[in-house]
C-alpha positions in Angstrom: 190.0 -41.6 -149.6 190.7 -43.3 -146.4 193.7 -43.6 -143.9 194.4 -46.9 -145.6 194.8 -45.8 -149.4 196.5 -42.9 -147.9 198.9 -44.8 -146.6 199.2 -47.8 -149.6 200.8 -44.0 -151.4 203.8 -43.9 -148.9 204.7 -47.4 -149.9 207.5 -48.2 -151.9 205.0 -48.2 -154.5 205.7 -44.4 -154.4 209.6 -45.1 -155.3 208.2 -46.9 -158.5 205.8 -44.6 -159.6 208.3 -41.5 -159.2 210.9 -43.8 -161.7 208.1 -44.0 -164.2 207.4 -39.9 -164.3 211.3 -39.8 -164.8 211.1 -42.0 -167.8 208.3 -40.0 -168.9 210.1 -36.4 -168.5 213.7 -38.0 -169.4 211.3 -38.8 -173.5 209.5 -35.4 -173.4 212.8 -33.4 -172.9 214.2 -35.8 -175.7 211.3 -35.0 -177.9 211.1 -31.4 -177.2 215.1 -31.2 -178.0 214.5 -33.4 -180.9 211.6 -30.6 -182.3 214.1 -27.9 -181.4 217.1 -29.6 -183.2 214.7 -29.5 -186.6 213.6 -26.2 -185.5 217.4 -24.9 -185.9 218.5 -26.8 -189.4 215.8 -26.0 -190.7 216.1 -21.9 -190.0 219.7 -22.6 -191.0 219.3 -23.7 -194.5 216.5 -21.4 -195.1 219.0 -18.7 -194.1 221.6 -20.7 -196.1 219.8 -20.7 -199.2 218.2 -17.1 -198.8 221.4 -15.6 -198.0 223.1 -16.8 -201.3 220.2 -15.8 -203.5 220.8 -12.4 -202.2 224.3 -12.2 -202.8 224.8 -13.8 -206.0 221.6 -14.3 -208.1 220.4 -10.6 -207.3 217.4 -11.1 -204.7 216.0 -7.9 -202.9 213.7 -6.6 -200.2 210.8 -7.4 -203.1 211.3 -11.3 -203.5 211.9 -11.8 -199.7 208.5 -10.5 -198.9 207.0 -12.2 -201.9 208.5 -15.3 -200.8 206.8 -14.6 -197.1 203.5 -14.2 -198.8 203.5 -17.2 -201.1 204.4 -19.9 -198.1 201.4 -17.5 -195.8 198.7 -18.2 -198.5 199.8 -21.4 -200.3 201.1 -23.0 -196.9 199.1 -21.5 -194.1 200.0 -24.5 -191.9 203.9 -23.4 -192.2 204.2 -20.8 -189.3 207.5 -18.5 -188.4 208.2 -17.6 -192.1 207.7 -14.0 -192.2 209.6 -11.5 -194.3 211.1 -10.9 -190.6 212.0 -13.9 -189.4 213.5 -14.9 -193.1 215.7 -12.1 -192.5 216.6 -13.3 -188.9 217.3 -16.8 -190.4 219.3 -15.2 -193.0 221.4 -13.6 -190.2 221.5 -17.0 -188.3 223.4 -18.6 -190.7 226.1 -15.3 -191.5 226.6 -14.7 -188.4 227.2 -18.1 -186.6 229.3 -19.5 -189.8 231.1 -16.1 -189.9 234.9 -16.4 -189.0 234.4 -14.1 -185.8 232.2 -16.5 -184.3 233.9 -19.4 -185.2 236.7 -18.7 -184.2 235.6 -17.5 -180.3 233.8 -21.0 -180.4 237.1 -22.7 -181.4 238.4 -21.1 -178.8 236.5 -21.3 -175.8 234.8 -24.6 -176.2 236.0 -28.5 -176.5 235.2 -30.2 -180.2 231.9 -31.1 -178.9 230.3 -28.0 -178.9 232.6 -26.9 -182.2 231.8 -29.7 -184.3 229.0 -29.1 -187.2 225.7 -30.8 -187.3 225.3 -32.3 -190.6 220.9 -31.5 -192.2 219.6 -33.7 -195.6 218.2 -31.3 -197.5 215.3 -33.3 -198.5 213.6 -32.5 -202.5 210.0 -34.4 -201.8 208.3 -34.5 -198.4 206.9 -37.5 -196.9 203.3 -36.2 -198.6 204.8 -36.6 -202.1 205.0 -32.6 -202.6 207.9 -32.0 -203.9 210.1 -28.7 -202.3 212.2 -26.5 -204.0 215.4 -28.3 -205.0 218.5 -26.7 -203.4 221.6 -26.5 -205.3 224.3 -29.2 -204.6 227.3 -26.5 -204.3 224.7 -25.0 -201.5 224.6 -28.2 -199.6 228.0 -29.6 -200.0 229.8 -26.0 -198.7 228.0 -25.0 -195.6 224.8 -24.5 -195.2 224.4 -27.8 -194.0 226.9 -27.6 -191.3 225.2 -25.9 -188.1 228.1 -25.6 -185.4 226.6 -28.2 -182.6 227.1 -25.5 -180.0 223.6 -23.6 -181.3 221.4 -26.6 -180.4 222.0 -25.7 -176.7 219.0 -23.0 -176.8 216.2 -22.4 -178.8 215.5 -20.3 -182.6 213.7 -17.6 -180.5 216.4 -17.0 -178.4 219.3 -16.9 -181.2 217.1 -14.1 -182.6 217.0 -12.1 -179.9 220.9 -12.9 -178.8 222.0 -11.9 -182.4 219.7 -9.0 -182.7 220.5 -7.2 -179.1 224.3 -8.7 -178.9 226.9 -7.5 -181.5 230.3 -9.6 -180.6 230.9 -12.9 -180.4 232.3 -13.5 -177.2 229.0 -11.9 -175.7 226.7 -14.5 -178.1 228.2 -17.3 -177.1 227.9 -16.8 -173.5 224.4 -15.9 -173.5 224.0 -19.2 -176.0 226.0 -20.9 -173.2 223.8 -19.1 -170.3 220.7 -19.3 -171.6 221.3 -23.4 -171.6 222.5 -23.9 -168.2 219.7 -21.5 -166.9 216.9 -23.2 -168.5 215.9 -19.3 -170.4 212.4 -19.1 -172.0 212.9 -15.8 -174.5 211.6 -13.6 -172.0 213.6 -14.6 -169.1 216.5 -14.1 -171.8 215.1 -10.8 -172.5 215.6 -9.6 -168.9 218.8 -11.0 -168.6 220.4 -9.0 -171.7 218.5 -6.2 -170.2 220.1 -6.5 -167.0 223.4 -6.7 -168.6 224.2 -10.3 -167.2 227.1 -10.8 -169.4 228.8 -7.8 -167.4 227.8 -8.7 -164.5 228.5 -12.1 -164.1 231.8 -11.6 -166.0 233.1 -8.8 -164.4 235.8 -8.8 -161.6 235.1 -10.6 -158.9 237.1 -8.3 -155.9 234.0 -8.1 -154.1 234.2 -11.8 -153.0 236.2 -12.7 -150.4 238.7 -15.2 -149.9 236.8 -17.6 -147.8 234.3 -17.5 -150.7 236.8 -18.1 -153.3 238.5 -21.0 -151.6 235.1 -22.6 -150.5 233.6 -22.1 -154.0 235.9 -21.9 -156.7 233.1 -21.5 -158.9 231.7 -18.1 -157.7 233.0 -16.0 -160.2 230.8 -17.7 -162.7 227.9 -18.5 -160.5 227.0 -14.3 -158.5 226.6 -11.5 -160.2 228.3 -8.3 -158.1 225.3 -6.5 -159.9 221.7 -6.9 -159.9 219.0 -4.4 -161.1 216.0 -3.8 -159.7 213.8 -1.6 -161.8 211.4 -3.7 -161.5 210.5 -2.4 -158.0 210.1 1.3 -158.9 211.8 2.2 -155.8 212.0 6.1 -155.5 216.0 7.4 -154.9 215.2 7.7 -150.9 214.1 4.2 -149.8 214.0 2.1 -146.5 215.2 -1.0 -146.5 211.9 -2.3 -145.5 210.6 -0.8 -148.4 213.4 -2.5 -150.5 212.6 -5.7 -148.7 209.1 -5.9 -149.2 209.5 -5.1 -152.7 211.7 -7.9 -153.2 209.5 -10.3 -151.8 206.5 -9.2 -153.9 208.8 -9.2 -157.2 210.6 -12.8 -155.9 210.6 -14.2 -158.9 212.2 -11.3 -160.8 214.6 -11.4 -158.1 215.3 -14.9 -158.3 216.1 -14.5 -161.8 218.6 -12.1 -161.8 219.9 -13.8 -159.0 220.0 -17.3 -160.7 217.4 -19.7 -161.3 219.4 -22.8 -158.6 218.3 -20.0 -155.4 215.1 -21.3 -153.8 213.7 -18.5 -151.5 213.1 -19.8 -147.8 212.1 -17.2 -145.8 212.4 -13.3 -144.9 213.6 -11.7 -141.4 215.0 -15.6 -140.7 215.3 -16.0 -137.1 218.9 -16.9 -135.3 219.0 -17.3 -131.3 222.3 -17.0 -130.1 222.7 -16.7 -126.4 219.6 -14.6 -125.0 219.2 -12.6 -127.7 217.4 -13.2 -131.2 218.7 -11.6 -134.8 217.0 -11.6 -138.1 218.6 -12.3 -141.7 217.0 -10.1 -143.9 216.4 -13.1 -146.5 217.5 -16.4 -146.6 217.7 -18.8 -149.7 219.1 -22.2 -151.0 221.5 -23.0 -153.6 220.7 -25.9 -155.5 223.7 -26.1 -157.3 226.3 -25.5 -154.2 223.8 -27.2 -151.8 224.2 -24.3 -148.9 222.5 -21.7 -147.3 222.3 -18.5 -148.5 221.5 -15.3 -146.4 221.5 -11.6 -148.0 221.6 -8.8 -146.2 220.1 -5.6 -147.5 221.4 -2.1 -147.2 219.8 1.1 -148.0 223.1 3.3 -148.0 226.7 2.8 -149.2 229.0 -0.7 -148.0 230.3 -0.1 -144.5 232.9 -2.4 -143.2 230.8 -2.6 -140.1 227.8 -4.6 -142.2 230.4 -7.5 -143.0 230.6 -8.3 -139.2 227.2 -8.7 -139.0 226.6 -11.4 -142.1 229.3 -12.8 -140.3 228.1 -13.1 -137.4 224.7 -15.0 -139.2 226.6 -17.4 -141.2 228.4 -18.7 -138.2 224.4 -19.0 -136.6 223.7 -20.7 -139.7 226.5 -23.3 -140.1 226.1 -24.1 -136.2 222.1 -24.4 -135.6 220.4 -24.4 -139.1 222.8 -25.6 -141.5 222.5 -29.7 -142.2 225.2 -32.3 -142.0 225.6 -33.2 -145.4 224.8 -28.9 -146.6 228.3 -26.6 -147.5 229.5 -23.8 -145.2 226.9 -21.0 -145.8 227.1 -17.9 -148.0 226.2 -14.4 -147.3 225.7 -11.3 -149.3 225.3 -8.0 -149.0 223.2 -5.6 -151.3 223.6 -2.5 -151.2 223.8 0.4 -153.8 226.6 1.6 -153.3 230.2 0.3 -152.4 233.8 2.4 -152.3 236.1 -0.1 -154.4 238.7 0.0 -152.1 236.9 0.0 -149.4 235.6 -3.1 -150.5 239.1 -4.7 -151.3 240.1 -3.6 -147.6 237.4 -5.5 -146.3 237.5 -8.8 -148.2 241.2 -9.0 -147.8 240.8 -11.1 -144.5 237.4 -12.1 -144.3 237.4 -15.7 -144.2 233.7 -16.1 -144.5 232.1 -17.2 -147.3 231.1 -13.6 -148.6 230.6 -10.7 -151.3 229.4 -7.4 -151.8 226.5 -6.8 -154.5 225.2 -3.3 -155.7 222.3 -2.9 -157.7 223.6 -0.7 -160.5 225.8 -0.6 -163.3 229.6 -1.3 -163.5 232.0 -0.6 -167.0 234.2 -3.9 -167.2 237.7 -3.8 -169.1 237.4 -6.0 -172.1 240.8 -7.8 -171.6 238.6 -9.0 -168.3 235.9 -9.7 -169.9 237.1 -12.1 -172.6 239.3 -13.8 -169.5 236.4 -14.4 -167.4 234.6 -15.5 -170.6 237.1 -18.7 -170.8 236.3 -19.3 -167.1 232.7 -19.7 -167.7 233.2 -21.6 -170.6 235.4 -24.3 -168.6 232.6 -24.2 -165.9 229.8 -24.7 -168.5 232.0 -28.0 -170.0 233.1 -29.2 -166.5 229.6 -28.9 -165.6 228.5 -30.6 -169.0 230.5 -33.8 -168.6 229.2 -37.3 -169.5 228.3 -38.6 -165.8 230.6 -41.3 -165.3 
């Protein structure tokens, strides 16, 4: 190609074409939540109908997995409906219409998310075969109402949410996080491993007030622990090592982290005066559109280390950060850090700041279901119609 086409590409041309691929994306996320919405009534009323064949007209173990083997060999082109997954839609539906669950939805979320998807139970497909009628007391109860708040993520991911999470504050926030993270099942998977719920929840005394004034939506946007097992790191590390193995594992990082940090650099350079100082790693925050250094630290928190991430944000916001960029962030990760140490610290700082450790904290549940309600009234803020 020469100069000349090359440059015909940097026309405004360019604008055009780039509002077409947004057209196209803007139909294939329509269609891909339209297969998913289908996806999720239809698992629902299987579960529906299962579920009351088991309790009242007798059902067992026995007819399930007959019923799994009669759709495998006389429907091989209907996929997902083993004995397993029958059961898993069976617990779909009891679980998320249970009053527990219900009732956390009713309380947590605005009448869009608790409203109930109405699904016509077809008897004949558009082949002519006819299906299995469905009684009418079935259809006109509730196992055609499917609480709108379950389309936000996908079947695979409600099974592994109800199989791993037991109460109903913790489904509905990874429901809730898995949407507004963008979650394929195995990022989800990691997530629930890591404890996310806990972490993300949990008491946020390791921020500082700068931070909390600057970003009011911290709490519900940093986790004050991430875990990396995924490093292998021995108990005596440097923080090279620790380093290094961070930016091997960067995306396992980034998703415990949280999928809006974009990784810019390592050992980021900062000239002040004469003299030239290097932030261990430096990101971007989509979502809070600022800088975002982390410092890491191979021994416990030392009040001493908050200086110094001070010292680089200022660097930042004065010769890196951009005019129309927030006041930069900084975080330290370290794994370990004395509570009140930690409270001592923050109490003044008014820096954009907080102190991460990489392992694993016991939360209060009184806190727990408070900070719940926070997320879920950043989730709807963050969900409203664009005006």
């Amino acid at each position: 190609m020469n100069t000349n086409e090359n440059k015909d590409l940097n026309t405004p041309n360019e604008q055009h074409f780039n509002e077409i691929v947004n057209i196209i994306a803007f139909h294939r996320s329509k269609a891909s939540s339209a297969v998913n919405e289908q996806s999720l009534l239809s698992a629902w009323n299987v579960g529906a109908y299962v579920s009351h064949k088991l309790k009242c007209e007798g059902w067992g173990s026995k007819i399930v997995t007959q019923l799994a083997e009669y759709i495998r060999s006389q429907y091989p082109d209907i996929k997902g409906y083993s004995r397993r997954n029958i059961y898993n839609m069976v617990m779909f539906y009891e679980e998320y219409s249970s009053e527990a669950f219900t009732s956390v939805v009713n309380r947590y979320m605005t009448s869009e998310f608790v409203q109930t998807k109405t699904a016509q139970l077809l008897q004949q497909d558009d082949s002519g075969i006819n299906l299995p009628s469905v009684s009418n007391e079935i259809v006109q109860t509730t196992s055609a109402q499917i609480p709108t708040v379950l389309m936000l993520t996908t079947l695979s991911n409600h099974f592994e949410i109800l199989c791993r999470c037991k109460r109903p504050e913790e489904r509905l926030f990874y429901i809730l996080y898995a949407n507004k993270e963008h979650l394929k099942y195995k990022e989800l998977q990691r997530c629930i491993d890591t404890d996310t719920y806990s972490s993300l929840l949990s008491s946020k005394n390791s921020m500082s007030k700068g931070l909390l004034e600057q970003y009011p939506n911290a709490p519900v946007m940093f986790k004050d622990t991430l875990f990396l097992d995924f490093l292998g790191l021995p108990q005596k590390h440097s923080e090279s090592k620790l380093k290094k193995g961070l930016i091997e594992h960067m995306k396992q990082f980034i998703l415990d982290l949280g999928k809006d940090f974009i990784y810019m650099d390592q050992e980021y350079s900062l000239v002040v005066g004469s003299s030239t100082y290097k932030a261990d790693l430096l990101f971007f925050h989509r979502g809070l559109q600022a800088l975002v250094a982390v410092e890491l630290k191979k021994t416990k928190f030392h009040p001493r280390d908050l200086g110094q991430l001070e010292f680089y944000l200022e660097a930042l916001d004065r010769d890196v950060k951009r005019s129309n960029e927030n006041p930069s962030i900084g975080i330290i990760l370290c794994p370990e850090a004395d509570s009140v140490v930690v409270e001592y610290a923050m109490s003044r700082s008014m820096s954009p700041t907080m102190i991460a450790e990489y392992k694993r904290i016991l939360i209060p549940q009184e806190r727990m279901q408070e900070q719940l309600n926070e997320f879920c009234q950043f989730f709807l803020n963050d969900n409203k119609p664009k005006q």
